[in-house]
C-alpha positions in Angstrom: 12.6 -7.6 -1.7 11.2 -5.6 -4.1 12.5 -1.9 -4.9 11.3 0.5 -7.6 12.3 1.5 -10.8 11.6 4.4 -11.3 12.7 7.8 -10.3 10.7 8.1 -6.8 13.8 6.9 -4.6 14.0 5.6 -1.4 10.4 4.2 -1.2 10.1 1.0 0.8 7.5 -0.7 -1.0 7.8 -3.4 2.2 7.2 -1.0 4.8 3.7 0.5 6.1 2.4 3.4 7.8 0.4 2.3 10.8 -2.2 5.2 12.4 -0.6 4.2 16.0 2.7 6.1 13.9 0.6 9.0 12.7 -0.6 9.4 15.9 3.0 9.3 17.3 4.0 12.1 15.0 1.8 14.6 16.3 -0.8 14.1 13.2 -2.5 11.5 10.8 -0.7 12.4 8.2 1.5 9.8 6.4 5.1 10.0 5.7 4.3 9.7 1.6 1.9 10.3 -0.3 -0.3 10.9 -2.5 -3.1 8.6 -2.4 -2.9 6.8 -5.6 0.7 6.9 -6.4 2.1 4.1 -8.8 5.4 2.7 -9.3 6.7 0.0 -11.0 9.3 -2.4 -9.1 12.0 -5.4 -10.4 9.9 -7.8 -9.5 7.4 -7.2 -12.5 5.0 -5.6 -10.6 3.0 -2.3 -10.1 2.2 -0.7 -6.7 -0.4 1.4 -5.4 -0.3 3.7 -2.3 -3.6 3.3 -0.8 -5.2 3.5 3.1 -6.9 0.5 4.6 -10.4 0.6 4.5 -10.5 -2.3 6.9 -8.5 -4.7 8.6 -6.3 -6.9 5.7 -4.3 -10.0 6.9 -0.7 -10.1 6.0 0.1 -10.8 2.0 -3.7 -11.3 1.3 -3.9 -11.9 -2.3 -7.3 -10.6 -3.2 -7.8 -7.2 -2.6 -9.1 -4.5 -4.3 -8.4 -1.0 -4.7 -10.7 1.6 -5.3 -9.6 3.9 -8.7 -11.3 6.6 -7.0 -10.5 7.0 -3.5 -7.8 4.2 -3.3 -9.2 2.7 -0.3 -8.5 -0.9 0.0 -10.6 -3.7 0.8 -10.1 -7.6 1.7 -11.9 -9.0 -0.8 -12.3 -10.3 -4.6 -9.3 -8.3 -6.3 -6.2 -8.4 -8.4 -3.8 -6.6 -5.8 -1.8 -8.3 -2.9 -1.5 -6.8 0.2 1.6 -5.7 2.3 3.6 -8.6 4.2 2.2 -6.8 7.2 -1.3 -7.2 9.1 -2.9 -3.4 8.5 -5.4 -2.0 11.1 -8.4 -0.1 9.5 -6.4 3.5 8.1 -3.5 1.8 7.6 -1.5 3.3 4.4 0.8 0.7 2.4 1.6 -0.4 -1.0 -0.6 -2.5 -2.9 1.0 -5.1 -5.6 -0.4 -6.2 -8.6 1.0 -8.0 -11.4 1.6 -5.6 -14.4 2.3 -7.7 -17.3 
């Protein structure tokens, strides 16, 4: 499992915020954020925060994330998505090899 390396603490890099859970909570607000905050983790790669744009299957390999509104997409990119299935406005971290 991967963990960061650098001073943002405590972020599970594994773990995702589902819109059923924001909707539990009273809001849709996610429990971190910004949009389109990076970290570096021991495994050698960099992460991305970014919502679902639409529904991504489990570790799918080739998505993108836009620069600009760091919305993810299923198709043709250089970040891997979270081990788990994300509904459309699902927020997770997005991996992408750094060196």
């Amino acid at each position: 499992m991967a963990f960061t390396t650098l001073p943002i603490a405590g972020t599970d890099l594994v773990d995702i915020q589902t819109v059923a859970e924001m909707a539990l909570n009273g809001g849709t607000v996610p429990n971190f954020g910004p949009l389109g905050t990076q970290t570096f983790a021991n495994d050698g790669k960099r992460y991305v925060w970014a919502k679902a744009g639409e529904a991504i299957t489990a570790s799918t390999a080739t998505c993108s994330v836009n620069t600009t509104t760091f919305v993810a997409t299923a198709s043709a990119g250089t970040y891997a998505a979270p081990i788990f299935t994300m509904a459309s406005g699902d927020y997770g971290w997005f991996s992408k090899a750094s060196v």
